[in-house]
N, CA and C atoms of all chains as a GROMACS GRO file, in nm:
protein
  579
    1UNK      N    1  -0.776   1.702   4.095
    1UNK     CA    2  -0.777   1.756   4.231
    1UNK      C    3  -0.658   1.696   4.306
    2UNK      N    4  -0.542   1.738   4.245
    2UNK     CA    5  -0.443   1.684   4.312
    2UNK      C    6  -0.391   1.752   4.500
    3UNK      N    7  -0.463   1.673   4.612
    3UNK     CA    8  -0.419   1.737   4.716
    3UNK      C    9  -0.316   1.703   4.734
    4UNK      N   10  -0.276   1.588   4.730
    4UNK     CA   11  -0.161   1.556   4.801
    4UNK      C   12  -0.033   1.661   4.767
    5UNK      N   13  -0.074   1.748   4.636
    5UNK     CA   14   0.078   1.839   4.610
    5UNK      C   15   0.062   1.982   4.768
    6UNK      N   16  -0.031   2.015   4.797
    6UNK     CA   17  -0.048   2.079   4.896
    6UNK      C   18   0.048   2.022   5.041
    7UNK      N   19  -0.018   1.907   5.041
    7UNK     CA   20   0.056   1.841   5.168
    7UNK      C   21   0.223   1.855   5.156
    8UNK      N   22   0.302   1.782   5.050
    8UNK     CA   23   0.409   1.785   4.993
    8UNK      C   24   0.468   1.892   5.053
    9UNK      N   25   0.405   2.018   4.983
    9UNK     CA   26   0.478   2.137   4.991
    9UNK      C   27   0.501   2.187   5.158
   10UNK      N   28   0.375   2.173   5.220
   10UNK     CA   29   0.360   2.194   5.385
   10UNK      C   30   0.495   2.078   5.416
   11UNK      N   31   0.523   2.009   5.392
   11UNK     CA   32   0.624   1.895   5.441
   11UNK      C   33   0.719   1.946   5.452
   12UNK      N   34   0.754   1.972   5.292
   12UNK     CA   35   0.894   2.045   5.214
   12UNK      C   36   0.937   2.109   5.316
   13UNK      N   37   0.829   2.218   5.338
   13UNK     CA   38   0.881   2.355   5.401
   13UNK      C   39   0.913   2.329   5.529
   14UNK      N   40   0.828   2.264   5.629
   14UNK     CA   41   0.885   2.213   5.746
   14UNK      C   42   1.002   2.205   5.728
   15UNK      N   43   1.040   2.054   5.693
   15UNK     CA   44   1.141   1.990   5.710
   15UNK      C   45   1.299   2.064   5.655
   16UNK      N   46   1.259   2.166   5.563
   16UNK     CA   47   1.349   2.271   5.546
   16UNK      C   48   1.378   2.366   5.650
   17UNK      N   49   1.310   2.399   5.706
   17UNK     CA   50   1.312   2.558   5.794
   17UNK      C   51   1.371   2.462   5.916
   18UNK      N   52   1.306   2.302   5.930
   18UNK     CA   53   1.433   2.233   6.068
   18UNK      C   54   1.568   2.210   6.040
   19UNK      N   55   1.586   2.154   5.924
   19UNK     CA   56   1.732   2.180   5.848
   19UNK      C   57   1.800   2.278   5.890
   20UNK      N   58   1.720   2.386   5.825
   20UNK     CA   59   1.860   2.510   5.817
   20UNK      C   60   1.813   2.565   5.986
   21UNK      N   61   1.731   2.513   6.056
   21UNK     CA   62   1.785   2.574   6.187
   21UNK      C   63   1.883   2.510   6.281
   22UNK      N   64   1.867   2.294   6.228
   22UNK     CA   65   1.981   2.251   6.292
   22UNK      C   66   2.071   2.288   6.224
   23UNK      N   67   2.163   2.349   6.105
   23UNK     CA   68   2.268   2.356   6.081
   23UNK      C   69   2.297   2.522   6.111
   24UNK      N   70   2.206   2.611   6.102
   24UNK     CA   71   2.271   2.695   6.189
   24UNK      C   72   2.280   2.725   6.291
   25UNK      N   73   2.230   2.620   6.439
   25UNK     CA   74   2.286   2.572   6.533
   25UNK      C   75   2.423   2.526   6.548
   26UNK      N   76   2.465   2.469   6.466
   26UNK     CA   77   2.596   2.439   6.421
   26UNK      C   78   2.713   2.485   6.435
   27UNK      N   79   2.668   2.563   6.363
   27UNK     CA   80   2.724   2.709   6.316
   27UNK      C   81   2.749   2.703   6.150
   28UNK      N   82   2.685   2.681   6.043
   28UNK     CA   83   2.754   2.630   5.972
   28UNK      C   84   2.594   2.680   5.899
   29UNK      N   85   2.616   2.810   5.863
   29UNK     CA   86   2.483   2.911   5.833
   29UNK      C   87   2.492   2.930   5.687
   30UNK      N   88   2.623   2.903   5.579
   30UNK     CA   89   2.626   2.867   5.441
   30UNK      C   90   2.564   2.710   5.432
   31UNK      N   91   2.559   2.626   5.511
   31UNK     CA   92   2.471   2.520   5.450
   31UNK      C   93   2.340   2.565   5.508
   32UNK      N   94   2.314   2.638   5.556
   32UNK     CA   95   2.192   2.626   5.612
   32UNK      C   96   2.059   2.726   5.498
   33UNK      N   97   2.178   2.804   5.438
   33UNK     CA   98   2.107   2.879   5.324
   33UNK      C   99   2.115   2.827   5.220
   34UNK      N  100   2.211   2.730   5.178
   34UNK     CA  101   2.172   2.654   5.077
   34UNK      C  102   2.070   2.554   5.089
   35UNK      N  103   2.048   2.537   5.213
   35UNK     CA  104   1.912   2.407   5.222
   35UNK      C  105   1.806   2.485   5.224
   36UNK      N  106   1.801   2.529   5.215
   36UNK     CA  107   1.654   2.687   5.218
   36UNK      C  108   1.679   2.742   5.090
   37UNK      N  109   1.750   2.734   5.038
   37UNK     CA  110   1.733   2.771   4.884
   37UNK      C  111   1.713   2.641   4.798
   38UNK      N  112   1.764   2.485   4.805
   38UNK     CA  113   1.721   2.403   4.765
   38UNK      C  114   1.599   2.328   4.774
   39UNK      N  115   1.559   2.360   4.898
   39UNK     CA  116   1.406   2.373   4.932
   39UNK      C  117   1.297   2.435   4.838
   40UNK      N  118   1.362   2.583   4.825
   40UNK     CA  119   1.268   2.658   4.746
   40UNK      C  120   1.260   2.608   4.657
   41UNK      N  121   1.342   2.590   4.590
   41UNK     CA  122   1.398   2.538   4.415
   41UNK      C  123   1.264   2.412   4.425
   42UNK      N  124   1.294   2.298   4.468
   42UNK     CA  125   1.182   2.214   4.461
   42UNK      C  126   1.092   2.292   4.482
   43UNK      N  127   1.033   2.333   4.558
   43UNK     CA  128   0.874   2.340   4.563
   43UNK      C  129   0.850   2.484   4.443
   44UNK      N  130   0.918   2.506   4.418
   44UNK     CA  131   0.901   2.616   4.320
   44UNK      C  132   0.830   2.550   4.160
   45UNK      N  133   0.931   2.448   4.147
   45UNK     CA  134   0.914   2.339   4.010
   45UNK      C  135   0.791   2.236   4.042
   46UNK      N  136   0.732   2.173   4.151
   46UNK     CA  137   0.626   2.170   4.203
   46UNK      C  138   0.545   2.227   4.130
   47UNK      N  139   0.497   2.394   4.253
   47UNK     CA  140   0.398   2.504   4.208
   47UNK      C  141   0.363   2.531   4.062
   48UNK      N  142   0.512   2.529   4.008
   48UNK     CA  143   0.496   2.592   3.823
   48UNK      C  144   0.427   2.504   3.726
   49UNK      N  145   0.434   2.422   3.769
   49UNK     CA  146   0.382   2.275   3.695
   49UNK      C  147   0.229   2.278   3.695
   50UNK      N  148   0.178   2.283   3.821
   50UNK     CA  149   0.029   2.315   3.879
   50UNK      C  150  -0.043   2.442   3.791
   51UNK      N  151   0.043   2.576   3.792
   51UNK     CA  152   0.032   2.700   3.730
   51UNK      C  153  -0.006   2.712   3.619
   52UNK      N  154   0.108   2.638   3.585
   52UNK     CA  155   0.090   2.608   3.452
   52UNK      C  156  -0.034   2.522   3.384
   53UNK      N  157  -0.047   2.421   3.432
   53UNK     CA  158  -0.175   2.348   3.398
   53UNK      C  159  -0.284   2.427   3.398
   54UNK      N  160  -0.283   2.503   3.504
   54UNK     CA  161  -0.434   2.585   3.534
   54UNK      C  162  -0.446   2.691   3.416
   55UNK      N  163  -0.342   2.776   3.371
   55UNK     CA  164  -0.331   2.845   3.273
   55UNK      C  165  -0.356   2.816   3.137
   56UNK      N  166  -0.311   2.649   3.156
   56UNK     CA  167  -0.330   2.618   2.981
   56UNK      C  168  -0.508   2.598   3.030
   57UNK      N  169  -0.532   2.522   3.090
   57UNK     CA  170  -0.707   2.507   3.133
   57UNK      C  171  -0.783   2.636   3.042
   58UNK      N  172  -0.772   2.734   3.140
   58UNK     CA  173  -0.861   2.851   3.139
   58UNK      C  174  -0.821   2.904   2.990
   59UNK      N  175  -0.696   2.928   2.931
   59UNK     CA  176  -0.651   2.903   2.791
   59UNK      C  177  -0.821   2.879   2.706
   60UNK      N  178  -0.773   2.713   2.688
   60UNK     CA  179  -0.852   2.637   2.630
   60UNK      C  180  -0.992   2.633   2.650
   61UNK      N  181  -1.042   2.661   2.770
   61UNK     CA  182  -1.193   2.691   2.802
   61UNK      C  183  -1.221   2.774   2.777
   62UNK      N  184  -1.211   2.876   2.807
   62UNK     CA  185  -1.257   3.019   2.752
   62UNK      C  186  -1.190   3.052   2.642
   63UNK      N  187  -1.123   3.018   2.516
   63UNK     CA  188  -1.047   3.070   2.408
   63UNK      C  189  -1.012   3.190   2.407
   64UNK      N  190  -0.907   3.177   2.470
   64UNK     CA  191  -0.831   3.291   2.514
   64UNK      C  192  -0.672   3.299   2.442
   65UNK      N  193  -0.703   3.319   2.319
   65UNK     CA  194  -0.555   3.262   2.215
   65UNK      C  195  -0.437   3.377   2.260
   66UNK      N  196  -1.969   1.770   4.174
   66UNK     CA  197  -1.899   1.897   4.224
   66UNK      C  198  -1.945   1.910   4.378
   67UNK      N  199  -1.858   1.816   4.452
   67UNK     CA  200  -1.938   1.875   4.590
   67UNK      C  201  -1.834   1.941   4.655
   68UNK      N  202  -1.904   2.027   4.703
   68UNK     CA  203  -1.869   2.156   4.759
   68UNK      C  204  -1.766   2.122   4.850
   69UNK      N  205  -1.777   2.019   4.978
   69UNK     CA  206  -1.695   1.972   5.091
   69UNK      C  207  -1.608   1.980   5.081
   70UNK      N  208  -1.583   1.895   4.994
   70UNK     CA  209  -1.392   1.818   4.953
   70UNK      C  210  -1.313   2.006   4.930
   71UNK      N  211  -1.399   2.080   4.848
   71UNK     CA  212  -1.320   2.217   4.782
   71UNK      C  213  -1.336   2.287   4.937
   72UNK      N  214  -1.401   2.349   4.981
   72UNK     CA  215  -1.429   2.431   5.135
   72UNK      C  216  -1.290   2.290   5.247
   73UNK      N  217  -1.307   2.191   5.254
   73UNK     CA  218  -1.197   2.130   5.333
   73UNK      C  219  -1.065   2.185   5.285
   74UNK      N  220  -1.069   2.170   5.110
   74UNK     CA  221  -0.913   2.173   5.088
   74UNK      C  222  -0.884   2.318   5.123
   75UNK      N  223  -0.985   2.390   5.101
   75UNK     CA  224  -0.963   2.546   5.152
   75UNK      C  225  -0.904   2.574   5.288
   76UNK      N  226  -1.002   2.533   5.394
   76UNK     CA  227  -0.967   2.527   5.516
   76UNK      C  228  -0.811   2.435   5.573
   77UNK      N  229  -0.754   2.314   5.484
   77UNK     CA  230  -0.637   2.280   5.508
   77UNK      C  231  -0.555   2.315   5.452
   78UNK      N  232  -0.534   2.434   5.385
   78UNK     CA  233  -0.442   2.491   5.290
   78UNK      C  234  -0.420   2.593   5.351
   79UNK      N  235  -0.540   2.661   5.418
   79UNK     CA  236  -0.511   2.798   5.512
   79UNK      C  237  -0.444   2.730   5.628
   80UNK      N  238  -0.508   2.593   5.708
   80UNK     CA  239  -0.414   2.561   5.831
   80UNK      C  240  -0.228   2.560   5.777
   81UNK      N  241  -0.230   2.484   5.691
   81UNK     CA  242  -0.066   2.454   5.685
   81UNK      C  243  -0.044   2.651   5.636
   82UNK      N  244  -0.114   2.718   5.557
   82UNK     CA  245  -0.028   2.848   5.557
   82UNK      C  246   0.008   2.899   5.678
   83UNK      N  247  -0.070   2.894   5.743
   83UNK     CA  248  -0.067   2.971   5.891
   83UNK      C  249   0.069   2.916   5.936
   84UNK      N  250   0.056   2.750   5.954
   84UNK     CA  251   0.180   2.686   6.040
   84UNK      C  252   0.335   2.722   5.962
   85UNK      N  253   0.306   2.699   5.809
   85UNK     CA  254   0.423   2.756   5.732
   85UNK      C  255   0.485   2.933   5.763
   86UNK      N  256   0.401   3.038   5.786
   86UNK     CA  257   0.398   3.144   5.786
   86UNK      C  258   0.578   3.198   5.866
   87UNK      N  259   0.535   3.121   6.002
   87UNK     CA  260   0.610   3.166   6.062
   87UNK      C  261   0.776   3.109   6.060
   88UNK      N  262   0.736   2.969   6.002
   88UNK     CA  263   0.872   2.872   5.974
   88UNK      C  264   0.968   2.952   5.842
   89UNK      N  265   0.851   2.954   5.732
   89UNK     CA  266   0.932   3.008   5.601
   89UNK      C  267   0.860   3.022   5.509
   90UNK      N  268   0.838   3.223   5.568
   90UNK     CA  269   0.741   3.312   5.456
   90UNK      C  270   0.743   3.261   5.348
   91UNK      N  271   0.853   3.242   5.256
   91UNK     CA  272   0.879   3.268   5.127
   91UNK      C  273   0.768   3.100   5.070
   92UNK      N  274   0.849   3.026   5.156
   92UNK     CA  275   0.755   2.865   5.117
   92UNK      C  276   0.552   2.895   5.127
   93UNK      N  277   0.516   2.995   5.272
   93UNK     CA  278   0.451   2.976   5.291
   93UNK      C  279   0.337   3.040   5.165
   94UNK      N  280   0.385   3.173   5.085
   94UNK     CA  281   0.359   3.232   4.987
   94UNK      C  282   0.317   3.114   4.819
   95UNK      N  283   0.467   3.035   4.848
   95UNK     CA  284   0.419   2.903   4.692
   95UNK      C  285   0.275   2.831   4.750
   96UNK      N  286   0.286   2.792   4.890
   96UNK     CA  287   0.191   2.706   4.950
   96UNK      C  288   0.041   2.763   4.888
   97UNK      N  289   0.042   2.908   4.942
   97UNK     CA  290  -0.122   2.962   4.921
   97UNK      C  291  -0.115   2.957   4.750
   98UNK      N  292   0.012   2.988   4.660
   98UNK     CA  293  -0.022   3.046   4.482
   98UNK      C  294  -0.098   2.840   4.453
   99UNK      N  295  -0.026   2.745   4.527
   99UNK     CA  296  -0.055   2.646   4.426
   99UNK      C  297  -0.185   2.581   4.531
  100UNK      N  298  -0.254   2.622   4.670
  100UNK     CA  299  -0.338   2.600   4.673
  100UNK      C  300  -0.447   2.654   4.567
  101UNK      N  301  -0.461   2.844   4.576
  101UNK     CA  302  -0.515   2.858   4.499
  101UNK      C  303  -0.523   2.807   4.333
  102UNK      N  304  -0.450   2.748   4.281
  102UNK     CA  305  -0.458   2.689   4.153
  102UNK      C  306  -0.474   2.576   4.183
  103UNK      N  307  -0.518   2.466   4.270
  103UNK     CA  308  -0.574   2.359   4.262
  103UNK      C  309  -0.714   2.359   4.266
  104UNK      N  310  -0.750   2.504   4.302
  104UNK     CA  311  -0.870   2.483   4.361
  104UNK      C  312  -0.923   2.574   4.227
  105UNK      N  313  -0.931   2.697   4.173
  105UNK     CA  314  -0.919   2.667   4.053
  105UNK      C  315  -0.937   2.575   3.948
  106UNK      N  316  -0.839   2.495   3.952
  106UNK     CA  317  -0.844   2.410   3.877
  106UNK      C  318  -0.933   2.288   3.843
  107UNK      N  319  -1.024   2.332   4.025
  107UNK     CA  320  -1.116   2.203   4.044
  107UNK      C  321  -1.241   2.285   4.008
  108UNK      N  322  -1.233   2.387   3.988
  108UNK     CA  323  -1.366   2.534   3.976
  108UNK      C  324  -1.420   2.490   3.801
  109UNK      N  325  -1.323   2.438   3.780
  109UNK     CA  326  -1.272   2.495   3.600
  109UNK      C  327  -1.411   2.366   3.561
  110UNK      N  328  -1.398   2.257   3.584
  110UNK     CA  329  -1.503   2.147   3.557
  110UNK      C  330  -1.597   2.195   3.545
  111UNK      N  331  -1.684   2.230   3.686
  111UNK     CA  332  -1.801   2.316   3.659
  111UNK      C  333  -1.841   2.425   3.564
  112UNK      N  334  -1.745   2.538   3.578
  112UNK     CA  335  -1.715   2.638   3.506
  112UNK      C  336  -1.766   2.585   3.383
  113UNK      N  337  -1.681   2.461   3.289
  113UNK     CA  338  -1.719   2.485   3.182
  113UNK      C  339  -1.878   2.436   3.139
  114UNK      N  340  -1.942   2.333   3.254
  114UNK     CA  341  -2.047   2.280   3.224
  114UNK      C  342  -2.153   2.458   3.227
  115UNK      N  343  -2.107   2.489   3.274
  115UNK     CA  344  -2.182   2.622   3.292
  115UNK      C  345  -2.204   2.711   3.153
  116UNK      N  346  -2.065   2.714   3.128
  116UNK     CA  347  -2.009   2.759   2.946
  116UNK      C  348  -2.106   2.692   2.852
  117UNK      N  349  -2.125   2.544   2.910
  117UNK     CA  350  -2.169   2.471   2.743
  117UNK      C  351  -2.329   2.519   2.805
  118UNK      N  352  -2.391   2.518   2.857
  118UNK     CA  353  -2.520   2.563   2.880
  118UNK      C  354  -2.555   2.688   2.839
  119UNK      N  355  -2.482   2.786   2.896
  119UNK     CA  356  -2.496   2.946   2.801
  119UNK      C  357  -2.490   2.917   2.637
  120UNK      N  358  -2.364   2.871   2.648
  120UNK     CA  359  -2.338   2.854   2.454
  120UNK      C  360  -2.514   2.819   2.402
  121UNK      N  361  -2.543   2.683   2.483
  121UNK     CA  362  -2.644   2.594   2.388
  121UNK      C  363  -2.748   2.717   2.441
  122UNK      N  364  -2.798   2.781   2.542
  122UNK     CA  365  -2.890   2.860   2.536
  122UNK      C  366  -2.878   2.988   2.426
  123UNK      N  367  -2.762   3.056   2.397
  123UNK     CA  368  -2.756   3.196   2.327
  123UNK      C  369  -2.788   3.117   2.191
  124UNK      N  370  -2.735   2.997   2.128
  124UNK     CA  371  -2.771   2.929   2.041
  124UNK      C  372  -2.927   2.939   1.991
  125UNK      N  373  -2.983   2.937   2.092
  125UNK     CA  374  -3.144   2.873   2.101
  125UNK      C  375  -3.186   2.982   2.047
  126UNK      N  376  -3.174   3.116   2.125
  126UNK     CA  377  -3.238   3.220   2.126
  126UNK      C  378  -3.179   3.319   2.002
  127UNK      N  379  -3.048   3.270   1.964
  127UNK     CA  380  -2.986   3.315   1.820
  127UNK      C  381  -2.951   3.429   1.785
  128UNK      N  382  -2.883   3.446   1.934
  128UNK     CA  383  -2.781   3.537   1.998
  128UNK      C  384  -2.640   3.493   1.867
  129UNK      N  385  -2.596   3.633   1.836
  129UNK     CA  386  -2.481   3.633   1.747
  129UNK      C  387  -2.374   3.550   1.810
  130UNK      N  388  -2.346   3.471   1.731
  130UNK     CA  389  -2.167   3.451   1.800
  130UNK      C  390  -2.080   3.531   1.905
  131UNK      N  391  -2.035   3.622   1.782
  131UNK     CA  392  -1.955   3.716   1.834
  131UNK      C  393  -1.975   3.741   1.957
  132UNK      N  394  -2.066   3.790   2.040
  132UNK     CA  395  -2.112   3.863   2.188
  132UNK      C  396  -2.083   3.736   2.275
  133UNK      N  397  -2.133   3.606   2.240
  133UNK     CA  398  -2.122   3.533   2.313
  133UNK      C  399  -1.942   3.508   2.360
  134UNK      N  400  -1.889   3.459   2.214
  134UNK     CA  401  -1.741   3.476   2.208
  134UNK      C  402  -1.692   3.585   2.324
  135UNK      N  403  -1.730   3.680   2.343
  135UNK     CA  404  -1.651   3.807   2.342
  135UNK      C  405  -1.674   3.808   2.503
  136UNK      N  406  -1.804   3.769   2.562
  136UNK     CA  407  -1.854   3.724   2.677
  136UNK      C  408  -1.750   3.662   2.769
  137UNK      N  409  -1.746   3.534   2.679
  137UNK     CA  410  -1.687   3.419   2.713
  137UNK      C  411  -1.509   3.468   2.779
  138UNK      N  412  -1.440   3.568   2.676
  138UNK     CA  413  -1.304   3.603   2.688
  138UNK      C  414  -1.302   3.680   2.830
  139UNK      N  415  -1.391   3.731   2.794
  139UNK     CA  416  -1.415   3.892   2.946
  139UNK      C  417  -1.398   3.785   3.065
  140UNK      N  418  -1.480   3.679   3.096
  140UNK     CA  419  -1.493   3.619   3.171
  140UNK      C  420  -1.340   3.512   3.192
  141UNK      N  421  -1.300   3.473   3.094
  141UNK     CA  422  -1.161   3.362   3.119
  141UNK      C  423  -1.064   3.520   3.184
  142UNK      N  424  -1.069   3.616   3.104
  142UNK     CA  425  -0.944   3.720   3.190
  142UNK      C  426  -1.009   3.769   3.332
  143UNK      N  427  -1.106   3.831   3.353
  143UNK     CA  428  -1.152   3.816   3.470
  143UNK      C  429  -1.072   3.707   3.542
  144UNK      N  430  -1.120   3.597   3.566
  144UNK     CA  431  -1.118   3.512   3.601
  144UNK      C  432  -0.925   3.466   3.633
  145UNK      N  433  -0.837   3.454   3.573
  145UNK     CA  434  -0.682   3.488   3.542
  145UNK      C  435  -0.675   3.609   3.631
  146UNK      N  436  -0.695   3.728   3.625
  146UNK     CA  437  -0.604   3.846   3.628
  146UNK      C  438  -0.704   3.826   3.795
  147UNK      N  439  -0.829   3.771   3.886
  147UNK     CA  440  -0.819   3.794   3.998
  147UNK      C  441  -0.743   3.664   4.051
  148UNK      N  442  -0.730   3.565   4.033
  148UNK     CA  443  -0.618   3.440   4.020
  148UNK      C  444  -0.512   3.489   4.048
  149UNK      N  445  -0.442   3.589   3.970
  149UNK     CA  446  -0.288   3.602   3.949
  149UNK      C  447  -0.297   3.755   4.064
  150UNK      N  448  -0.381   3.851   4.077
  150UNK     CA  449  -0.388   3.947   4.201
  150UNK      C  450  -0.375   3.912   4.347
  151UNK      N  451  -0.448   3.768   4.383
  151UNK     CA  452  -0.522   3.738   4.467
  151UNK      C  453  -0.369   3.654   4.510
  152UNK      N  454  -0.299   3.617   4.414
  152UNK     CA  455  -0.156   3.549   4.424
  152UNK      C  456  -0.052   3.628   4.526
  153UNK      N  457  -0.066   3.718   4.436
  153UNK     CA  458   0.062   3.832   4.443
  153UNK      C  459   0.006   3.889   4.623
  154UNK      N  460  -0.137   3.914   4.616
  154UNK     CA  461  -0.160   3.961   4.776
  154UNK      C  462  -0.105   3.864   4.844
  155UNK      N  463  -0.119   3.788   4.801
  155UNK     CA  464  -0.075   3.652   4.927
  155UNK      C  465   0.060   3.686   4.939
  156UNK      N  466   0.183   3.712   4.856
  156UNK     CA  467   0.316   3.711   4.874
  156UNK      C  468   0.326   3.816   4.953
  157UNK      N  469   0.233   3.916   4.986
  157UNK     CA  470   0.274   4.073   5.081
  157UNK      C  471   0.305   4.167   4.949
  158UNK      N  472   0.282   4.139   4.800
  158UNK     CA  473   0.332   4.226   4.650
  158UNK      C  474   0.169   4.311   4.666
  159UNK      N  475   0.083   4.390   4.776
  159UNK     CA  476   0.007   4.478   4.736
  159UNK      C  477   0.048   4.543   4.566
  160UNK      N  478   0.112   4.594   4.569
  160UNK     CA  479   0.141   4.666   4.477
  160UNK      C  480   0.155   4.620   4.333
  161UNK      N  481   0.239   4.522   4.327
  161UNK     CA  482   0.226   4.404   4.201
  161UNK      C  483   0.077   4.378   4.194
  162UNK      N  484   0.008   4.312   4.274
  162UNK     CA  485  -0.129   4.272   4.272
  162UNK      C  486  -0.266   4.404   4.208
  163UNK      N  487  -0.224   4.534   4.231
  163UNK     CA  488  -0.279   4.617   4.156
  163UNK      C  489  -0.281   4.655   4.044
  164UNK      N  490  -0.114   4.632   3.977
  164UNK     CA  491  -0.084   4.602   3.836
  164UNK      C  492  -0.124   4.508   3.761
  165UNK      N  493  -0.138   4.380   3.802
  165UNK     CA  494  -0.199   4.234   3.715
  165UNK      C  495  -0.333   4.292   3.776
  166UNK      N  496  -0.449   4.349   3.834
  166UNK     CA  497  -0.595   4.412   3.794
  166UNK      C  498  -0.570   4.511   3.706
  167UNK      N  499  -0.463   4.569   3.712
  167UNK     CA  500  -0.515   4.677   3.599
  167UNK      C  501  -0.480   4.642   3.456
  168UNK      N  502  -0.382   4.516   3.419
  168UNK     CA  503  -0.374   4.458   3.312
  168UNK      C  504  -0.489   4.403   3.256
  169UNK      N  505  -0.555   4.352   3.364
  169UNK     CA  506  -0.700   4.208   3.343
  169UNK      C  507  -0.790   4.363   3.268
  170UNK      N  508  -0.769   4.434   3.353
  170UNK     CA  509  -0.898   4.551   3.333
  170UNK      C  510  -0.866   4.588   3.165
  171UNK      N  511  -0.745   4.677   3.120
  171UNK     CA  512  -0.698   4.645   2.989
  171UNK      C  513  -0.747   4.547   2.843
  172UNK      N  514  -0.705   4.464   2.921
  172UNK     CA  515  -0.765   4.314   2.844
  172UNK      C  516  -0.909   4.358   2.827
  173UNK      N  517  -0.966   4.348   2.933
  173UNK     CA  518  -1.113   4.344   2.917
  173UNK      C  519  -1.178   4.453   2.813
  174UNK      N  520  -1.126   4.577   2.819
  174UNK     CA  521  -1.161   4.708   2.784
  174UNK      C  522  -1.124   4.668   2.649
  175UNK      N  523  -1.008   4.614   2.593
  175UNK     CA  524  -0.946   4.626   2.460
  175UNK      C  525  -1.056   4.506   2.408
  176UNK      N  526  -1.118   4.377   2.486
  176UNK     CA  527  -1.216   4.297   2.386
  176UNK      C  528  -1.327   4.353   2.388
  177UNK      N  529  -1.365   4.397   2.496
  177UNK     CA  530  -1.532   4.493   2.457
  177UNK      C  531  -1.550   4.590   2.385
  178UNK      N  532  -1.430   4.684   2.311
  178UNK     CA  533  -1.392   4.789   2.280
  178UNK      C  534  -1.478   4.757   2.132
  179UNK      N  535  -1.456   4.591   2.021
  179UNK     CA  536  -1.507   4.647   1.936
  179UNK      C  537  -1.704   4.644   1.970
  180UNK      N  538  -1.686   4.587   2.053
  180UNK     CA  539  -1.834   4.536   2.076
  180UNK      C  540  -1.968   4.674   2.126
  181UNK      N  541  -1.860   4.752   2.165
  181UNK     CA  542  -1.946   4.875   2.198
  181UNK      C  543  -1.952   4.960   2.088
  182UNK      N  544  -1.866   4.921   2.010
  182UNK     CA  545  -1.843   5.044   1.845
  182UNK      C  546  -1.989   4.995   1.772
  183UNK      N  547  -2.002   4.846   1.790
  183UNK     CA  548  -2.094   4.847   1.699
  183UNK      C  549  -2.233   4.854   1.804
  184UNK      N  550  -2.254   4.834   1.952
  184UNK     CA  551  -2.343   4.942   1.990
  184UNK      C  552  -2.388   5.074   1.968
  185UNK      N  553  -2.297   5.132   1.920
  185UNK     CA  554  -2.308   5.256   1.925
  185UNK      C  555  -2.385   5.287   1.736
  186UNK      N  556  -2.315   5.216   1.639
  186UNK     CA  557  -2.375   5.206   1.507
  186UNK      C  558  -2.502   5.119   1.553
  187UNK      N  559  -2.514   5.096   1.626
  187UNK     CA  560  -2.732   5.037   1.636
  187UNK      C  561  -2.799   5.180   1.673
  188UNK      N  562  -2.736   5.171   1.751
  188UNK     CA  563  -2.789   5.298   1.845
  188UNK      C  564  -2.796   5.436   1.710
  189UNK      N  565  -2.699   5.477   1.694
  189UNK     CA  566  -2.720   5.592   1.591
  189UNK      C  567  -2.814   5.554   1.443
  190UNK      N  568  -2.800   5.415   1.432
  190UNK     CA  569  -2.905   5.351   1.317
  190UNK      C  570  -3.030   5.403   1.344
  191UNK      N  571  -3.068   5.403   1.483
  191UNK     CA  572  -3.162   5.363   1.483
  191UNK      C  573  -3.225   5.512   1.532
  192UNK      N  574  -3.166   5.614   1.580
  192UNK     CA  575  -3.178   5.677   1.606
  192UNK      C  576  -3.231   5.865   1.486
  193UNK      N  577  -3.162   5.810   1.386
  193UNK     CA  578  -3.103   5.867   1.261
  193UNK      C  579  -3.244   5.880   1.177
   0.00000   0.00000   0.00000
């Protein structure tokens, strides 16, 4: 019951979406889409990991070859 | 298995979607796929204590394998294909999300498929 990956991700995303709004305050709206795309990227590899586990789970419990 | 901790993590997974929603759809979409697979994942414990109890009951009563087996699959894809629907609604993919049910449905149809053939040879056995 891993919560804390929930929290993480709520963080991630914050602290991303303030990023790319101080830098496209800036003006400077190519870093601001790369920090919103590096954002994603983490929490993406995060999620898949989780996905994945749950998949092999239900896999293996129900023999589902 | 107490219920709390799973209904809390529910209810704080919907708060941060909500607050994510408006900051950054796209984040707020991973947020709900890997709540729902934690929670899931916390379902799955029970789930199987549930499994080994059917097993040891169809056992008892000396219920064929096979049906039980075949039971068992219907239920793990079920179970996957509203997981992976229930995903895709969350992203705003209506449409994707009707395709992974109609795959699960597939699945399902193609393992019960031999199980009704040989319904049908009882049935005409017995009928004959």
């Amino acid at each position: 019951m891993n919560v804390d990956l929930l929290f993480q991700i709520a963080g991630i995303g914050i602290l991303v979406s303030v990023i790319a709004q101080v830098l496209s305050r800036t003006g400077r709206e190519d870093m601001a889409m790369l920090a919103s795309v590096a954002g994603l990227v983490v929490v993406l590899l995060m999620v898949v990991n989780v996905v994945a586990q749950l998949l092999n789970n239900v896999k293996s419990i129900f023999q589902l070859y | 298995m107490d219920i709390a901790r799973w209904v809390g993590l529910g209810i704080g997974a919907a708060v941060l979607y909500a607050v994510l929603r408006e900051a950054k759809p796209d984040m707020a979409a991973l947020l709900s796929l890997a709540a729902g697979a934690v929670l899931m994942l916390g379902v799955l414990g029970g789930v199987q204590e549930v499994l080994e109890a059917m097993r040891s009951l169809s056992s008892r009563v000396g219920l064929e394998g096979t049906y039980v087996s075949t039971l068992l699959r219907v239920i793990g894809i079920a179970y996957l294909a509203q997981f992976g629907a229930q995903a895709c609604r969350d992203a705003g993919a209506g449409g994707i999300a009707d395709k992974v049910e109609l795959c699960g449905k597939v699945a399902v149809l193609s393992i019960a498929a031999p199980v009704v053939v040989s319904l049908m040879d009882v049935v005409t056995g017995v009928l004959v």
